[in-house]
N, C-alpha and C positions, 0 to 999 in steps of 0.2 A: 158838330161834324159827325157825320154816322159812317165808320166804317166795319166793311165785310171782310172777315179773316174767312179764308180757304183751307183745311188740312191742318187744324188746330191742334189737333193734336201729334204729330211728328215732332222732330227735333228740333227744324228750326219753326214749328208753328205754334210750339210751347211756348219758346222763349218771346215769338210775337204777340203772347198773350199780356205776356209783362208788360213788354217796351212801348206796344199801341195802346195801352189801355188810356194811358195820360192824354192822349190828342183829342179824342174827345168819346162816343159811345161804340163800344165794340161789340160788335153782334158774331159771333166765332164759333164755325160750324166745322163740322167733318163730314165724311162719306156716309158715316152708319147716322142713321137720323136720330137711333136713341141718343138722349141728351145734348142735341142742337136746340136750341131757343123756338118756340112757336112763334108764330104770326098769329090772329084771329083762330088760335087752338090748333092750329097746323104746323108739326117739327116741320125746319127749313130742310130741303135737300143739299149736302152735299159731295155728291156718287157722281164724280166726272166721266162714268163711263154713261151716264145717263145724261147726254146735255141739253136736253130740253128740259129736264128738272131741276137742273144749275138754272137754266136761262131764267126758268119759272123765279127762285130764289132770289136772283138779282133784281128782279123787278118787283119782285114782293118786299127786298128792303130796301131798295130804291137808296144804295149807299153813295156817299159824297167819293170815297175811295173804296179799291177793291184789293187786296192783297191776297197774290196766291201761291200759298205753301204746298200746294198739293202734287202730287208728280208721279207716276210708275219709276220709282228709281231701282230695282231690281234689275239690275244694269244684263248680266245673265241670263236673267229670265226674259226678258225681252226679247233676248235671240229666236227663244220658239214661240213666244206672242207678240209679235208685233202689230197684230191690230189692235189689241190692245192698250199695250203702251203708244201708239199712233192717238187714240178717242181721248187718253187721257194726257199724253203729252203734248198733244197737237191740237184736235177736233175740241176738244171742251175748252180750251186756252182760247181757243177761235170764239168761241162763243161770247166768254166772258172780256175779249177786247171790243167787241161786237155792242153788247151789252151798254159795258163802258163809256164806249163814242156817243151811242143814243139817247146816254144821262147825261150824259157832261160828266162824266167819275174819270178819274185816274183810277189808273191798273196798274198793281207792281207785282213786277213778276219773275221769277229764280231761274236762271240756265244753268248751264255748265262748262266748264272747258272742253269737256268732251265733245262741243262742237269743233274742236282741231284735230288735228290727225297726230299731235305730238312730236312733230320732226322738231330740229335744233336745236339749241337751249340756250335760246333767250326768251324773255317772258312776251307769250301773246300780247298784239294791242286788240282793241275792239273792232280795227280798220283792217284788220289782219280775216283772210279768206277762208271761211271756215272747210274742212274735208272730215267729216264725223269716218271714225273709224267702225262704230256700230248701230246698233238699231237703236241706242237709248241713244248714242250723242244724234241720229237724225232725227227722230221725233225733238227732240230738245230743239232741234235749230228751227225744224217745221212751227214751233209754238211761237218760240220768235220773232220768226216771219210775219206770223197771223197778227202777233200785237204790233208788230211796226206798222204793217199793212192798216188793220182796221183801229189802233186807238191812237189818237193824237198824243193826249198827256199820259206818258207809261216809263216806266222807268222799271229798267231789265236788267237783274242782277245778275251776270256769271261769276261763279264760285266751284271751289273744288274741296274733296279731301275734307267736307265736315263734318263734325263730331259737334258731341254734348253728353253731360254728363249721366244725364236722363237717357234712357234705353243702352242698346249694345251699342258699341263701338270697337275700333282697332284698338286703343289702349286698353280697354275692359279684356280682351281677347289674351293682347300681349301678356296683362299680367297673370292671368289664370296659367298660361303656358311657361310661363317664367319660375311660377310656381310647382309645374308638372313636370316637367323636363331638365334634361340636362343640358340640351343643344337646341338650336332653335335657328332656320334659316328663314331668313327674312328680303325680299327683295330690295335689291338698292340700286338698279336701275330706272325708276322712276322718280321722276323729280315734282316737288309740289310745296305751297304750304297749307297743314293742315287749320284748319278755319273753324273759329267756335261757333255753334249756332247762336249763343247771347249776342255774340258780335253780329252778326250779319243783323242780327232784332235791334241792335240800338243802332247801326248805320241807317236800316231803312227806316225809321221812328224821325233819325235826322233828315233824311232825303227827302221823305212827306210832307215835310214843314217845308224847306226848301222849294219842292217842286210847287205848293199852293202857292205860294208867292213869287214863283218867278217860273211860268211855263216854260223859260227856257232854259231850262235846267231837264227837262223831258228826254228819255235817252238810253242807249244801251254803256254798262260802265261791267269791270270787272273789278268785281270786292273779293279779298281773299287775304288773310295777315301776311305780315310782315315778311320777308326772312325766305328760305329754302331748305328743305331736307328731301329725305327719301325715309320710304317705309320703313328702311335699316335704322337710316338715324333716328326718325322718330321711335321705331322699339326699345333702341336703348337709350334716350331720353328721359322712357317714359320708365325702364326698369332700375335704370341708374338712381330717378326719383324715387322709387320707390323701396327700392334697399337704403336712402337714408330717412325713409319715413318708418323704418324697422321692421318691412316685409321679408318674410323668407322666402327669398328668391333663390330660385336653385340652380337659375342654368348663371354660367360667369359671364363677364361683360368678353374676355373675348371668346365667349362659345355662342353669339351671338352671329352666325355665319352671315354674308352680302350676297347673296344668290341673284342670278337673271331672271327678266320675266319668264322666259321659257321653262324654270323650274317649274313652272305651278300654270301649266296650260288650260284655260278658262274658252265657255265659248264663246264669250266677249273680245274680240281685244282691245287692249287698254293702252292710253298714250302715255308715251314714255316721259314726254316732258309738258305738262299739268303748271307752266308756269303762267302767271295771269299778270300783267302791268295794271299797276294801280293809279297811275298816277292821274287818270283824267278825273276818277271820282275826289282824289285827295285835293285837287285844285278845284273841283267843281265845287263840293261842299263844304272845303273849309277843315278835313280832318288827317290827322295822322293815323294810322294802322299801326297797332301794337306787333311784337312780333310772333310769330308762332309761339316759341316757348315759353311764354304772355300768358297766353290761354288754355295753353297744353295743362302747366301747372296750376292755374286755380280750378280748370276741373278733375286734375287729378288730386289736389288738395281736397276736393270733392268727394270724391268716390274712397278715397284711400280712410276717410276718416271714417274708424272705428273698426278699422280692418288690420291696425297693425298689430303684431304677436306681445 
């Protein structure tokens, strides 16, 4: 089986490097062409704002599956490019479901919750009416679209709130500040759990198997760990862990202040409740979902190592 990773190298297209290797030959490209794989002495293309050089790519490795880590997720900056986050979260998505249906390939492809508008607080289902709050949750629904529309076998992950322990993240953030400061407010109006990238790379590595032997398993699902917090709780989670891994944390657990979103006005807005039900993937595939502070800790065992005083 030859599959094609998209956006290799991001956070969860790392960890896709792991989890897909075992299924069978992984050919794993990015945008910048340096160091993507040749064909017949030609780097593959993978620059979603270019999607006739994607389309080219797919046809040139003519893959059994297609997985795609790639996305404008620069949720803010979106606001003032939208055509671009459109080519990249929408128009080249389109291509490669496009692509997809004409091989006979499966597409697996990442959404967001950000397709909701965040009212209530019970956790979205997938049957639940999407109302994107901004230009990244609508390009994200638009890509959506295009894979239910154009590929049959596709299986579309919405997920929120993820991290890994590779590049920056909220907790890398947290502890620096935790370190600098004395006070620290943190919003805790928003509800979510935050979601490792190794996890979403071994659920979809699970789901692949799955959907090749039973197409009707093909489908939109929401993957996201276990559990609930807010940005609050997760800051001091993550500093609480870290004052007993013997960091010098400076600001106190309760100088940890719970601030509104309106403290930190962004040109995005952002939903307030980010929760995702899990439950059609847990009964589709057969798995349980660890809970947030699961995965929170072993990449914070991660990062903290060799860092303590």
């Amino acid at each position: 089986m030859k599959i094609l990773l998209l956006g290799k190298n991001g956070q969860v297209g790392w960890e896709l490097q792991r989890s897909l290797a075992p299924l069978g030959e992984l050919i794993a490209v990015d945008y910048r062409s340096e160091g993507n794989p040749p064909i017949d002495g030609v780097a593959l293309q993978g620059d979603f704002s270019q999607p006739e050089q994607l389309r080219d790519t797919v046809q040139r490795v003519q893959p059994h599956v297609i997985v795609n880590a790639a996305a404008h997720t620069a949720v803010d900056k979106a606001e003032s490019e939208p055509e671009l986050a459109r080519a990249l979260n929408a128009t080249a998505v389109g291509v490669l479901a496009e692509e997809a249906e004409r091989m006979g390939a499966a597409l697996v492809h990442y959404s967001t919750d950000y397709v909701f508008d965040g009212s209530g607080n019970r956790p979205w289902l997938e049957t639940d009416a999407p109302a994107p709050l901004n230009v990244y949750g609508q390009t994200k629904l638009e890509g959506e679209q295009l894979v239910q529309r154009h590929c049959t076998r596709h299986l579309i992950f919405r997920t929120s709130w993820v991290y890994a322990a590779r590049g920056a993240n909220f907790a890398k953030t947290m502890l620096r500040l935790g370190r600098e400061r004395d006070t620290l407010s943190v919003i805790n109006d928003q509800y979510g759990a935050p979601t490792g990238a190794e996890l979403l790379a071994d659920v979809t590595a699970h789901a692949i198997r799955h959907l090749l032997r039973d197409a009707s398993c093909a489908g939109l699902y929401h993957l996201v760990a276990g559990g609930e917090t807010t940005w609050h709780g997760y800051a001091s989670h993550v500093l609480a862990r870290a004052r007993q891994a013997g960091l010098p944390i400076q600001v106190a657990a309760d100088a940890i202040h719970p601030v509104a979103t309106s403290a930190f006005p962004t040109p995005a807005r952002r939903p307030h409740n980010s929760r995702l039900d899990t439950h059609k993937l847990q009964t589709t595939f057969g798995l349980t979902l660890p809970h947030w502070q699961t995965g929170v800790d072993r990449m914070l065992a991660e990062i903290l190592e060799g860092q303590a005083a």
